[in-house]
matplotlib code that plots the C-alpha trace (Angstrom):
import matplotlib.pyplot as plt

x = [126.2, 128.5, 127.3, 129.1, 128.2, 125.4, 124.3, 122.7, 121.2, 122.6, 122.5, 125.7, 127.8, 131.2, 129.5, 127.7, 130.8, 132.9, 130.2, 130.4, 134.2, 133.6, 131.2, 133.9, 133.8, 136.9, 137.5, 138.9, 139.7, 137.2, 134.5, 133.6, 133.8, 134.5, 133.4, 134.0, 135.0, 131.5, 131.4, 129.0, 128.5, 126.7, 125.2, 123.7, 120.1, 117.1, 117.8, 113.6, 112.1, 113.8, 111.1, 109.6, 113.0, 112.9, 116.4, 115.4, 119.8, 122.7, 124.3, 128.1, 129.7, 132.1, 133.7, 133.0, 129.5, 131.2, 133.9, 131.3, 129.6, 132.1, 133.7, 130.2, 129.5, 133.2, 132.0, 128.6, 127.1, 122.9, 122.4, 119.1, 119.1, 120.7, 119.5, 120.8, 118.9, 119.8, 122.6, 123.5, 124.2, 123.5, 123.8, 121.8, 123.2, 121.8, 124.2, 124.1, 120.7, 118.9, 120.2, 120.4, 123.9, 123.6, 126.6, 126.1, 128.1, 127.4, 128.1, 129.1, 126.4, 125.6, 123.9, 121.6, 119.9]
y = [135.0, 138.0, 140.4, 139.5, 142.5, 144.1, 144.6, 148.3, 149.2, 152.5, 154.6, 155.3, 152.9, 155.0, 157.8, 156.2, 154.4, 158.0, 159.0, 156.1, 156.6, 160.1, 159.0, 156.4, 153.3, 151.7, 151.1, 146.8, 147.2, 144.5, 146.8, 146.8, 149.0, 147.6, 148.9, 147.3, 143.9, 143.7, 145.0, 147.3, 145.8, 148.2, 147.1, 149.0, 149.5, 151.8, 152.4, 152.9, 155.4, 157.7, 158.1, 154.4, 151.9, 149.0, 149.6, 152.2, 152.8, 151.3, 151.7, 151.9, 151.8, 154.7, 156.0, 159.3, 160.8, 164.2, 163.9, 162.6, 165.0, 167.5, 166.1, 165.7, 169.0, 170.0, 167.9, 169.3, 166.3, 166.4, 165.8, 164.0, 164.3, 164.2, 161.6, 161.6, 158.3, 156.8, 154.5, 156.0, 158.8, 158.7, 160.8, 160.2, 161.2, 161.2, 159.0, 158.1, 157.2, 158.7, 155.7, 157.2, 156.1, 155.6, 156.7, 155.2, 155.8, 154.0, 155.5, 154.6, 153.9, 151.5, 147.8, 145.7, 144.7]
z = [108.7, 107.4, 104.5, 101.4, 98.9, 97.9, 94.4, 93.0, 90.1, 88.4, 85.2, 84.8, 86.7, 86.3, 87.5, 90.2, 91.4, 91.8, 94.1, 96.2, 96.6, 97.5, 100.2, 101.5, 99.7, 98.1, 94.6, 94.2, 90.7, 89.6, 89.4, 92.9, 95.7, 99.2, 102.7, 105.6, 104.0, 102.1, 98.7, 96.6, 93.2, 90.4, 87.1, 84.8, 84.6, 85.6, 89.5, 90.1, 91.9, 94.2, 96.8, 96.5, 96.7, 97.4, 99.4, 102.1, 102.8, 103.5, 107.1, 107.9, 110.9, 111.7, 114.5, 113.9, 112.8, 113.5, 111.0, 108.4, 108.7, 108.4, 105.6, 103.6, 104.2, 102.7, 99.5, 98.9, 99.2, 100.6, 103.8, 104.8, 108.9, 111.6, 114.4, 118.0, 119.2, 122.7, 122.0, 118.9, 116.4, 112.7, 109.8, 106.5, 103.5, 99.9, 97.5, 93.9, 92.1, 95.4, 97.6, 101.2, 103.1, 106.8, 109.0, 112.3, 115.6, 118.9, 121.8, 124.8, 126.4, 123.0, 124.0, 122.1, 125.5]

ax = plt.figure().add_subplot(projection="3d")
ax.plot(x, y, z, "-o")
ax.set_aspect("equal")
plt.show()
């Protein structure tokens, strides 16, 4: 199995889109924003409640939790927390419509065992 896209609901579509790219994601030019060869697919429509989702975030691989990190903080954008777990490092980040974005670095000592 491989992720194909994922589909969010959004008030402002446009809007919610530049705010994706700013966080990383790619624009295709079909509406779409790509990230990591899945896609991010927004339609218009009442995104819910903020503090009950039904999508608690969406995670992303990165090299680099550091540089993320850095480069949200350049950009304003609201940082959730910070968590340095065994195998990994992530940083939460609040995106558009309240939808949290999950940068997540493994670290060396990463294993699923």
């Amino acid at each position: 199995l491989d992720l194909d896209h994922i589909s969010l609901r959004a008030r402002d579509p446009e809007a919610a889109a530049r705010g994706w790219e700013q966080l990383g994601f790619t624009p295709t030019g079909d509406g779409r924003l790509e990230v990591g060869g899945a896609f991010l697919e927004l339609t218009q429509d009442d995104p819910g409640e903020p503090e009950r989702p039904l999508l608690n975030h969406i995670g992303v691989l990165v090299d680099s939790v550091d540089e993320h990190q850095a480069e949200a903080e350049d950009l304003g954008v609201e940082i959730e927390e910070l968590v340095d777990a065994p195998n990994t490092v992530a940083l939460f980040v609040w995106g558009p419509d309240r939808v949290k974005l999950e940068y997540v670095e493994h670290k060396a000592s990463f294993s699923l065992r």
